[in-house]
C-alpha positions as CSV (number, residue, x, y, z in Angstrom):
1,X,19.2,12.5,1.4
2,X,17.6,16.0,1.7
3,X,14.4,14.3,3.5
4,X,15.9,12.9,6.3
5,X,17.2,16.2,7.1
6,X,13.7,16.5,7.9
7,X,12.7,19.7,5.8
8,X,9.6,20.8,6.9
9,X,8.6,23.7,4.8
10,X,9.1,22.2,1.9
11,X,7.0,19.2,3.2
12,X,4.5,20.9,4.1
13,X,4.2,23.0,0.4
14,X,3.8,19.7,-1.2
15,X,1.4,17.6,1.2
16,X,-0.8,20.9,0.8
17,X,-0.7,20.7,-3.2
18,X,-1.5,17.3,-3.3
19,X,-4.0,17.5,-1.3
20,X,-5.8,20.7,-2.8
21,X,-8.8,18.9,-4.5
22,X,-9.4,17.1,-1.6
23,X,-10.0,18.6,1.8
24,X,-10.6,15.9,4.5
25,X,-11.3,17.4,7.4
26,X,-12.3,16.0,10.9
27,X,-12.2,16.9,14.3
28,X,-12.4,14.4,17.1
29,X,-11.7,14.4,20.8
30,X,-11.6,10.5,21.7
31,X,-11.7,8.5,24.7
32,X,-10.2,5.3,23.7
33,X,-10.8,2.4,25.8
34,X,-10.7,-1.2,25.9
35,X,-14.4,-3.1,25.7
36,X,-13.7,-6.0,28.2
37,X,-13.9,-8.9,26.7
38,X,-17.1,-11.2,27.2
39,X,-17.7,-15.2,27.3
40,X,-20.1,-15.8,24.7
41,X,-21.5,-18.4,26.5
42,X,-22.9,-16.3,28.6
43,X,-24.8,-14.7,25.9
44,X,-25.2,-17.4,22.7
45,X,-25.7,-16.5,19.2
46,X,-23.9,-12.7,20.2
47,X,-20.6,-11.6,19.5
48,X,-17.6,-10.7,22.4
49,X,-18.6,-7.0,21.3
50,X,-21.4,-4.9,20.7
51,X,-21.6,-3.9,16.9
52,X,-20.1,0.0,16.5
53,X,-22.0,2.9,16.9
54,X,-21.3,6.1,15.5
55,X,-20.6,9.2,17.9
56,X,-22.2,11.8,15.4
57,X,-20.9,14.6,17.4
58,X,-17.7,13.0,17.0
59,X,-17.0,13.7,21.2
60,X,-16.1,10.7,22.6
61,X,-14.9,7.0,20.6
62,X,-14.8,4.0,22.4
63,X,-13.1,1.3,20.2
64,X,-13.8,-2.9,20.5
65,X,-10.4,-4.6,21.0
66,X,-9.4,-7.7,23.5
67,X,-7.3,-7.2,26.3
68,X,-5.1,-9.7,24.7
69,X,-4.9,-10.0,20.9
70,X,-4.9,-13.2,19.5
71,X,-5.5,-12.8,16.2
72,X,-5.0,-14.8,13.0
73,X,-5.2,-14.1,9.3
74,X,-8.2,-15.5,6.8
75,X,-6.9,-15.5,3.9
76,X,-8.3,-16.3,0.3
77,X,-7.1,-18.3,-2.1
78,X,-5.9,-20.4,1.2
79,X,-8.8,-20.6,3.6
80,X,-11.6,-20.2,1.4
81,X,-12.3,-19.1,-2.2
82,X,-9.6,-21.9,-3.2
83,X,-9.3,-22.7,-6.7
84,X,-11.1,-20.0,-8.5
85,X,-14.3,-21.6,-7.2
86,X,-16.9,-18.7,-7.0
87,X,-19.9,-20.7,-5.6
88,X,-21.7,-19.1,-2.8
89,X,-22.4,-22.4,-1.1
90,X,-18.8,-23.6,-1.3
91,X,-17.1,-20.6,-0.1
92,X,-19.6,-20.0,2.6
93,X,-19.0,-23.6,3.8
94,X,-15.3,-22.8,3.4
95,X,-15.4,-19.4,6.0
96,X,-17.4,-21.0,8.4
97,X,-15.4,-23.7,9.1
98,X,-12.0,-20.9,8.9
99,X,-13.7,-19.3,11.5
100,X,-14.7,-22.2,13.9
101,X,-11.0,-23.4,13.6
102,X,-10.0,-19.8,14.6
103,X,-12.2,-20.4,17.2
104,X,-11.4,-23.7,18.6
105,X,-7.6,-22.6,18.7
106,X,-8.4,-19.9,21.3
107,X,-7.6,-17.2,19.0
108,X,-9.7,-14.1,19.9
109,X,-9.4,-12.0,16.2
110,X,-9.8,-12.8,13.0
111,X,-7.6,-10.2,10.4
112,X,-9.3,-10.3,6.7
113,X,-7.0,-10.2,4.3
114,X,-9.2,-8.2,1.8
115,X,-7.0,-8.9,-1.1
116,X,-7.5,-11.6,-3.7
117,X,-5.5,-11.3,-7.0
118,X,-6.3,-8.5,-8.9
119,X,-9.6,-8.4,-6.9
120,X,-11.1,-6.9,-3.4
121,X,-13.7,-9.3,-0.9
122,X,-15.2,-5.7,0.1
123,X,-18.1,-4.0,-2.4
124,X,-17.9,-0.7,-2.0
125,X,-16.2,2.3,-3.1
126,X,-14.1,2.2,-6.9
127,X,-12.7,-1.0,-6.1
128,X,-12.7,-4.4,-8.2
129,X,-14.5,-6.7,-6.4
130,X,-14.5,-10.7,-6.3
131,X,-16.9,-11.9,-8.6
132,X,-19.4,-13.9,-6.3
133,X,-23.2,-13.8,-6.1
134,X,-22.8,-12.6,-2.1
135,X,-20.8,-10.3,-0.4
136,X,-18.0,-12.1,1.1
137,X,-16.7,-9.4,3.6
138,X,-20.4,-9.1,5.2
139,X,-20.3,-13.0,5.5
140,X,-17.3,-13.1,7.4
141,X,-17.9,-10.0,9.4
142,X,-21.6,-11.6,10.2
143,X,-19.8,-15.3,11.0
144,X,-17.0,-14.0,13.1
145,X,-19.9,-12.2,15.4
146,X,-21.5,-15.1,15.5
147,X,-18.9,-16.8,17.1
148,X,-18.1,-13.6,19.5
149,X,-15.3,-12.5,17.7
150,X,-13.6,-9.4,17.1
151,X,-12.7,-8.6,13.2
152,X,-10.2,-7.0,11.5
153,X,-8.9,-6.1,7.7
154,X,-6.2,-5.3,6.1
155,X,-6.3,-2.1,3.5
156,X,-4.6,-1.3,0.6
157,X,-3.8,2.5,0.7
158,X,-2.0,2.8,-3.1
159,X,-4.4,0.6,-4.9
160,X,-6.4,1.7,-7.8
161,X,-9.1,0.4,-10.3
162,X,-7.7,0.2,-13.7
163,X,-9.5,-1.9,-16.6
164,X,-11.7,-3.7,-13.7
165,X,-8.8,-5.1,-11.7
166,X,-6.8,-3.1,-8.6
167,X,-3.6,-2.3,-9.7
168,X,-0.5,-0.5,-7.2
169,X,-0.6,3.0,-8.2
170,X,2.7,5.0,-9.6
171,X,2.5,8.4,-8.5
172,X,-0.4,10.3,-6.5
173,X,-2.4,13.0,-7.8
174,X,-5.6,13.7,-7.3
175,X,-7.0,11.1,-9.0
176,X,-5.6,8.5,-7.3
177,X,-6.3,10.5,-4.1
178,X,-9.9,10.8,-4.7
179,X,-10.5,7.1,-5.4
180,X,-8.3,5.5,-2.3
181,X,-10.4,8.0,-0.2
182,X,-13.3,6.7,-1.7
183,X,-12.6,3.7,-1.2
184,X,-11.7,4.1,2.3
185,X,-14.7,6.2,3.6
186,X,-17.2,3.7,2.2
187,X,-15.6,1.1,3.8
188,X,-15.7,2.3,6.9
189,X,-19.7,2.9,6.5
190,X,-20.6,-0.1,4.9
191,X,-19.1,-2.6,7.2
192,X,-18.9,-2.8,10.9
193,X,-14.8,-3.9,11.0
194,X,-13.7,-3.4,14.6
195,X,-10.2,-2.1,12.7
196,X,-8.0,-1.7,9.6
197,X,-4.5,-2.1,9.1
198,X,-3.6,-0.1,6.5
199,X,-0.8,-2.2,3.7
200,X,0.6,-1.4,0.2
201,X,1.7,2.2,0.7
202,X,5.1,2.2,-0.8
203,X,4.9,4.8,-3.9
204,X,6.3,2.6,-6.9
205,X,9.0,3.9,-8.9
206,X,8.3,2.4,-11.8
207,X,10.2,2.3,-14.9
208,X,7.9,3.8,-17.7
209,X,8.5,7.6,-15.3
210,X,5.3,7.6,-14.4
211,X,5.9,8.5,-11.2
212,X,8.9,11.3,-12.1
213,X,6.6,12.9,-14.9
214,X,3.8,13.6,-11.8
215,X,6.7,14.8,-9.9
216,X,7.6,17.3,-12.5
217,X,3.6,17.9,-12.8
218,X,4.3,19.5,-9.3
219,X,6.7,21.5,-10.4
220,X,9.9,19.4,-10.0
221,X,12.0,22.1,-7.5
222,X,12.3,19.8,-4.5
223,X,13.6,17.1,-5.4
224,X,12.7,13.4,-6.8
225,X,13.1,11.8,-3.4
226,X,11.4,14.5,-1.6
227,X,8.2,13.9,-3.7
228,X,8.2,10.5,-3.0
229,X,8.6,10.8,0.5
230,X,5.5,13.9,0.6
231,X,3.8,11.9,-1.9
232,X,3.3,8.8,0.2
233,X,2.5,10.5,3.4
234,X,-0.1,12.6,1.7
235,X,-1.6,9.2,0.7
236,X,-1.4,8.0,4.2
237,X,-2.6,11.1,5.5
238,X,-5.2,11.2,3.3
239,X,-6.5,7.5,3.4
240,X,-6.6,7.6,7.5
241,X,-8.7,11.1,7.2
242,X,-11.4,9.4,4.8
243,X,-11.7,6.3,7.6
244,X,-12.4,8.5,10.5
245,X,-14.6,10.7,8.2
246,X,-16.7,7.3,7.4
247,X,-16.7,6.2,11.0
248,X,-14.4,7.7,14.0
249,X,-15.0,4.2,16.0
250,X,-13.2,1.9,13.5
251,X,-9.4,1.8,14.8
252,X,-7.0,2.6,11.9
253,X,-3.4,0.8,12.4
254,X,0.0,0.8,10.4
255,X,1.0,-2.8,8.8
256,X,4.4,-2.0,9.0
257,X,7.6,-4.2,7.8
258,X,9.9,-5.2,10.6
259,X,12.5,-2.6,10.3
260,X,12.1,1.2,9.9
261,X,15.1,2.0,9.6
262,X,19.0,0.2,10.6
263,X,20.8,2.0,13.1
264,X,23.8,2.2,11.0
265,X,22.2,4.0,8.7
266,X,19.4,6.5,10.9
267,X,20.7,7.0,14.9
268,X,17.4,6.3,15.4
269,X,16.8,2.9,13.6
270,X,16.7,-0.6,15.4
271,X,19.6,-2.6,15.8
272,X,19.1,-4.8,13.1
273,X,20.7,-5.0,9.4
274,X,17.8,-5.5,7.1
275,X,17.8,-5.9,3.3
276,X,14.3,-3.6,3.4
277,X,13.7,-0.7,5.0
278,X,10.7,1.6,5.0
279,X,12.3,5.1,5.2
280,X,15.1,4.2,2.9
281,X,14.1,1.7,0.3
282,X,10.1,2.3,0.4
283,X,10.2,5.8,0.5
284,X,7.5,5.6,3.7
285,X,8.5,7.4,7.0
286,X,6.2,5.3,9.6
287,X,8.2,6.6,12.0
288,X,7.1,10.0,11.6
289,X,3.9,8.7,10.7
290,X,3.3,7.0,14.2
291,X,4.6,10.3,16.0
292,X,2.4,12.6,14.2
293,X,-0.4,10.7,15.8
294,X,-2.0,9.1,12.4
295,X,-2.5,5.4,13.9
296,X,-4.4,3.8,16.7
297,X,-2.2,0.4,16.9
298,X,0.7,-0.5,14.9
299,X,1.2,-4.1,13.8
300,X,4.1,-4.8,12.8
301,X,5.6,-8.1,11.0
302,X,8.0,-9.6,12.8
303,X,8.4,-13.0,10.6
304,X,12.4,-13.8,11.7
305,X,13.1,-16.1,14.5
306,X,14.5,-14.9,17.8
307,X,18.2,-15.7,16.8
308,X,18.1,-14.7,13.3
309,X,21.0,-12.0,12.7
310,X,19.6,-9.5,10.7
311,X,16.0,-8.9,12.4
312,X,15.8,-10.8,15.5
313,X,11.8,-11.2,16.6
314,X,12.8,-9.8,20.1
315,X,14.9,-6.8,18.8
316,X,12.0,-5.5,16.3
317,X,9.1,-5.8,18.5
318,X,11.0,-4.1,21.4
319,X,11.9,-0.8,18.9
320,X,8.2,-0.6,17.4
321,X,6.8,-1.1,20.9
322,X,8.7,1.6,22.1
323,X,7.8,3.7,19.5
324,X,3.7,2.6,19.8
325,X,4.5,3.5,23.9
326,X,5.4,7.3,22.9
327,X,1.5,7.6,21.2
328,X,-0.2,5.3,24.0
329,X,-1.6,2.9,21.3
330,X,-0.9,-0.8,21.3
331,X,2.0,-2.7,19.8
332,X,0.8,-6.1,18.2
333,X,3.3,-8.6,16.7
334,X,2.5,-10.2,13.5
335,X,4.6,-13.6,14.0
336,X,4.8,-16.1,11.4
337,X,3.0,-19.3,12.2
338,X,3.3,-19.9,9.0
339,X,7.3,-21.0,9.3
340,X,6.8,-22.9,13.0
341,X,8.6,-26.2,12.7
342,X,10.6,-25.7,9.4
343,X,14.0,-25.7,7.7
344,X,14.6,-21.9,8.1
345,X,16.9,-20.8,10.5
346,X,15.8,-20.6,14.0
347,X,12.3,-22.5,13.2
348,X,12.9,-26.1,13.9
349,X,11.9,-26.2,16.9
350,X,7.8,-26.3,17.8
351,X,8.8,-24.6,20.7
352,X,9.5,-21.1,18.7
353,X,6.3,-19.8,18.3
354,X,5.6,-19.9,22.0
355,X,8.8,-18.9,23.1
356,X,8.4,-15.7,21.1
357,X,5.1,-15.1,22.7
358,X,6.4,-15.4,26.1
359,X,9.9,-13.0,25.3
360,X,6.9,-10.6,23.6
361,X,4.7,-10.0,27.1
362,X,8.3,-9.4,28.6
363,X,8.2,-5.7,26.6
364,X,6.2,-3.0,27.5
365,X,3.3,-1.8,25.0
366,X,3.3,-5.1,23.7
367,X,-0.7,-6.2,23.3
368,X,-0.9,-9.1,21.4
369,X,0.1,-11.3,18.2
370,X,-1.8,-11.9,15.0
371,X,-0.4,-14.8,13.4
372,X,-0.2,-15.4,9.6
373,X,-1.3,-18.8,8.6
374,X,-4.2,-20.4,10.3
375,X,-4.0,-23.8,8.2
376,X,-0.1,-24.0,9.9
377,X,-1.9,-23.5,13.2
378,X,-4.3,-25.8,12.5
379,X,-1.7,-28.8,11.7
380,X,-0.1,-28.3,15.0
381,X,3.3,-29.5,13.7
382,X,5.3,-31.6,16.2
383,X,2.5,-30.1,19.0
384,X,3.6,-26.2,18.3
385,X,0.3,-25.3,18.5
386,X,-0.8,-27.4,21.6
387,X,2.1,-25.7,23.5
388,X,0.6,-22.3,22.2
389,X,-2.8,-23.1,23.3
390,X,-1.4,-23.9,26.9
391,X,0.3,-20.9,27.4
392,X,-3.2,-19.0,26.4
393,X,-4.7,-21.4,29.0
394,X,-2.0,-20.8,31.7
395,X,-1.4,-24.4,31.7
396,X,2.1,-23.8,30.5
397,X,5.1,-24.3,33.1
398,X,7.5,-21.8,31.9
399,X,10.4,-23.2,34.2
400,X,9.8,-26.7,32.4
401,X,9.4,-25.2,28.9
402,X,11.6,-25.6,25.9
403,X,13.9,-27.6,28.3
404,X,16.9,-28.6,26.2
405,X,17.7,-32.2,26.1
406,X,20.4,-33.1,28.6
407,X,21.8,-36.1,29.8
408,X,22.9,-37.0,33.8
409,X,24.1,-40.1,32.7
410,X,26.2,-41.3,30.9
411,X,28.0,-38.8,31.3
412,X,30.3,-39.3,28.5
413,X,29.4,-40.2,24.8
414,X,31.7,-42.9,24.3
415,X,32.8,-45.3,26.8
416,X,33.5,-48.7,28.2
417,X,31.9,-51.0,30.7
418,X,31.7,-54.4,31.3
419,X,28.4,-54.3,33.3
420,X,25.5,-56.2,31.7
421,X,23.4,-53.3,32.0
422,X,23.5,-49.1,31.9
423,X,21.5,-46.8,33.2
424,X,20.4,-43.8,30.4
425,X,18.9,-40.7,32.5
426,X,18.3,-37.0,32.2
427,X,15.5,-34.5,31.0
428,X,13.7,-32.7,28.2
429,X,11.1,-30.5,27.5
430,X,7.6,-31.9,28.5
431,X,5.7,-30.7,26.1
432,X,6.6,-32.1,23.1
433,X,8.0,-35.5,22.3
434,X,11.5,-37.0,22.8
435,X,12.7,-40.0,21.0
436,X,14.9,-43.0,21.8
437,X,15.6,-45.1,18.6
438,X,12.8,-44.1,16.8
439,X,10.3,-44.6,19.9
440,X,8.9,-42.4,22.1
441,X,10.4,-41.8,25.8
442,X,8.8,-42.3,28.8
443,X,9.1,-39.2,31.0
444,X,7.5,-37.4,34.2
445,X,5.2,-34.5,34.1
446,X,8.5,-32.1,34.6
447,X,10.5,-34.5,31.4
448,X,12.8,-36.2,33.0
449,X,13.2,-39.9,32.2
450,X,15.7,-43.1,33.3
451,X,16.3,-46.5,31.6
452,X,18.0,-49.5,32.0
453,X,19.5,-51.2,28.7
454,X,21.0,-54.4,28.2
């Protein structure tokens, strides 16, 4: 592939065609720093940060982020807004209790997922927005403050309007450049978000040409692949201008998929043999992306368990935090609550999610995890949650956690006595049940247990 041979003239020709009708231009010398977090019973009805305020000289930007993320996704069509069911009352009802179960879970973040169908929850900008009577992304915004929050959203960069519904967008021209920038920019002054994580910015290549005939609209001397490589960084490039043009304080991050890029394939890649990668299959070099200083945080997803083969949680988050580290923005995991104590590989146990947690704050430039699924959360299967909750607390005694059943004695499966009684003992992991023919065991405080059966 001619790109990765990392051709930078030629880049650089394209990015500047493409982005000829639209100059974005900013110039900004910031002072990023962490607002310390604050107990908001110590100041009711107020948020855990002050609301944003524009630098208009653009000299200095101070951003609102917690020490520690702990972040979880609202998401519609799950949370709230359930069953095509537009009234105001209902899906007002529906938020606030989202966000008081956010709350009441010790998560410090709330991400918006801004999509919903073919729709948007923000009204601003070119984009098709959800048809209710309110403005849904104001109400959360407004409701998480209330409840000393911080609040994120997630951003479509290759979305367009088309016949009143957002559709993924087939090649970039200046069209499509002028109405994700749009759409950006207004977002950023309309709504007081405390960040964005930028999603969607793989370049389809779809199979009417659409995207080859705008290559061959550029002139068609570079190469296909080269275009769509140039095509979807100018895009990026472009969207991450128009947000610091519509306010320099709201922190722009990359949503990026676990892997980048194998190692058997790019010297530089994780060690990891994923079906999907960015560079190669999505056209999308966040690598470069990170390094050229676009982002303020990356978030990447890091859905696998710890032992899965092909993206281990541990392996990913270590290569992305590295990366993050070179820029001195923060790494936060996006782990998926949303498979804790199920039949996938490396999920059964409830001890998974908090075990991930505590191998993540092992890695330097790790800052946090935003985790998928709330209602999972919420359901605290087999006491996942609880366990989570305790290690947020510092309640959690790590030498005791996720102790693996063992027995002292017997010491043999099978055997033979003639005594009238034996003696069952050994240990397991406090936190969460063990069972002993369908009934419960009783333990100590560090799990260990001893019976005598007849």
């Amino acid at each position: 592939m001619a790109y990765l041979l990392n051709n930078k003239k030629i880049l650089g020709i394209v990015i500047g065609v493409l982005l000829a009708v639209i100059t974005l231009t900013v110039t900004v010398v910031a002072v990023v720093a962490n607002t310390p977090e604050k107990d908001p019973a110590d100041n009711p009805g107020h948020s855990a940060v002050e609301d944003p305020v524009d630098d208009p000289d653009n000299t200095s930007v101070v951003f609102n982020n917690p020490d520690e993320m702990r972040g979880v996704w609202l998401v519609p069509g799950t949370d709230f807004l359930t069953g095509g069911n537009y009234d105001a009352a209902t899906v007002k009802a529906a938020i606030d209790s989202a966000v008081a179960d956010a709350k009441n879970l010790m998560m410090n973040t709330i991400i918006i997922d801004s999509v919903y169908g073919d729709y948007v929850l923000y009204q601003s900008g070119t984009a098709a927005s959800v048809p209710t009577n309110f403005d849904v992304m104001e109400y959360i915004i407004a409701k998480c403050r209330e409840n000393g929050l911080f609040v994120y959203s997630t951003f479509d960069v290759l979305k367009v309007q088309q016949d009143g519904k957002n559709v993924a967008a087939d090649k970039v021209d200046s069209a499509v450049l002028s109405s994700v920038t749009e759409n950006a920019k207004a977002l950023a002054q309309k709504y007081g978000l405390d960040g964005v994580l930028l999603d969607h910015y793989y370049l389809a290549s779809s199979g009417n040409g659409t995207a080859y005939a705008s290559y061959l609209s550029t002139g068609g001397g570079m190469g296909f692949e080269n275009y769509m490589y140039s095509a979807t960084e100018s895009a990026m490039k472009a969207v991450v201008d128009a947000f610091h043009q519509g306010r320099r304080s709201i922190q722009v991050g990359l949503l990026s998929d676990a892997v980048w890029a194998n190692k058997d394939v790019n010297d530089a890649g994780s060690d990891t043999s994923a079906s999907f990668q960015a560079l190669i299959n999505g056209y999308a070099d966040t690598k470069s992306f990170v390094e050229r200083g676009y982002y303020d945080f990356v978030a990447v997803k890091a859905f696998a368990a710890r032992s899965n083969s092909a993206t281990p949680f541990t392996t990913v988050v270590k290569w992305w935090a590295a990366l993050a580290q070179q820029k001195n923005i923060p790494l936060y995991a996006v782990q998926a609550s949303s498979k804790s104590v199920s039949t996938e590989t490396g999920w059964t146990s409830p001890a998974e999610l908090t075990e991930q947690v505590m191998a993540a704050r092992e890695i330097a430039g790790y800052k946090g995890s935003m985790f998928d699924s709330l209602s999972r959360l919420k359901a605290d299967p087999q006491g996942s949650t609880t366990a989570l909750q305790k290690l947020f607390k510092e309640e959690l005694d790590v030498e005791y956690f996720a102790t693996k059943l063992e027995i002292a004695k017997p010491q043999k499966t099978t055997f033979t006595t003639y005594e009238p009684t034996v003696v069952f003992s050994g240990s397991s992991d406090p936190y969460f049940d063990a069972l002993f023919n369908g009934e419960k065991l009783e333990r100590d405080q560090n799990g260990y247990f001893s019976m005598e059966l007849e």
